[in-house]
C-alpha positions in Angstrom: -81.6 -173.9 148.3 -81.5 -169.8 148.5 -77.8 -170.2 148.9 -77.4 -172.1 145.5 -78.9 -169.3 143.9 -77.0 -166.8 145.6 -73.5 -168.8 144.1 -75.2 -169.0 140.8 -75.6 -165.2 140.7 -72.5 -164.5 142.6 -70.7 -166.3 139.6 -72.7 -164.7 136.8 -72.1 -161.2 138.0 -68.3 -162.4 138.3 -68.1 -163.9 134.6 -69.8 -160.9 133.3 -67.2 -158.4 134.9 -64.6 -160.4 133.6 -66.4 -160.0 130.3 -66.5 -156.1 130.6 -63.1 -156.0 132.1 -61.7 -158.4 128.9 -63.0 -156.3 126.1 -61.7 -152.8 128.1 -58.4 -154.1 128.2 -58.4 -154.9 124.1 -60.0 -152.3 123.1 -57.7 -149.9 125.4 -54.2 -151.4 124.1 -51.2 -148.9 123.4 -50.1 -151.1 121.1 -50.6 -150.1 117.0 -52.7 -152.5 115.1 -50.8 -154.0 111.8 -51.9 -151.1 109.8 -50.1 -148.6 112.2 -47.2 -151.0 112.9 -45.8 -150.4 109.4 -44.1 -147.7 108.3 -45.0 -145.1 105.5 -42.1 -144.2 103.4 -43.9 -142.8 100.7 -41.6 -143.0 97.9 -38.6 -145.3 97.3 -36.2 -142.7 98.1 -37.0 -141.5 101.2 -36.7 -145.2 102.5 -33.3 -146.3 101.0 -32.2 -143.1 103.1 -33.3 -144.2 106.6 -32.0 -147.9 106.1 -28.9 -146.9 106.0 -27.5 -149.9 105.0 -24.9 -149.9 102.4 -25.6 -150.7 98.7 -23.6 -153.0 96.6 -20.2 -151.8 95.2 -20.3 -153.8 92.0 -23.1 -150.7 90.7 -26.3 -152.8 91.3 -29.4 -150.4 93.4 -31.2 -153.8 93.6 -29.5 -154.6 96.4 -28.1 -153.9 100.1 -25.7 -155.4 102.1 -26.6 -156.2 105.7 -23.6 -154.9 108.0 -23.5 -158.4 110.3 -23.3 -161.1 107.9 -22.7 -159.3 104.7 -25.1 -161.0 103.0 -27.1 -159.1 99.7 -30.6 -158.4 100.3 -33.3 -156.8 98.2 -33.5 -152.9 98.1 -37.5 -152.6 98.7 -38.9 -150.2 101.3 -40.9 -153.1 102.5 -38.0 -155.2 103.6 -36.4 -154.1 106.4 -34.7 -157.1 107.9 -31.9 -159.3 106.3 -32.9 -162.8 104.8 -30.3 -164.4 106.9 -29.5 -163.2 109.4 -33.0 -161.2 110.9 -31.0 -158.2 111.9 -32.5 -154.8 111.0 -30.9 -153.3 108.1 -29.9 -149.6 109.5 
């Protein structure tokens, strides 16, 4: 029976390392959270400058034309992927 108890405690030291060693890894990521994975333009400006998509000939600012498939997308800093296709718009 003393050898029961010595598995039992054997595998509750060995969950509870695995505990401590689960929560270090999370809380020790590189990775930025969704708050930091979004970038800060600021103003409107400063973001139709780094996309460097083209606009629209026709006159229209409202919109940009994504380089692979050529197909009109909003001008908003917060989109920076094309509706079709999924390619960045750079």
């Amino acid at each position: 029976m003393p050898g029961a108890w010595i598995w039992i405690l054997v595998y509750v030291l060995a969950f509870g390392l695995f505990q401590l060693l689960l929560y270090r890894y999370l809380q020790g990521e590189d990775r930025p959270s969704i708050e930091q994975a979004t970038p800060d333009y600021g103003d409107a400006e400063v973001a139709r400058s780094r996309t460097g998509a083209t606009p629209i000939e026709t006159g229209e600012d409202d919109a940009v034309r994504c380089p692979r498939c050529g197909a009109y997308n909003e001008r908003d800093p917060a989109y920076t992927y094309c509706k079709e296709c999924v390619q960045r718009l750079q």
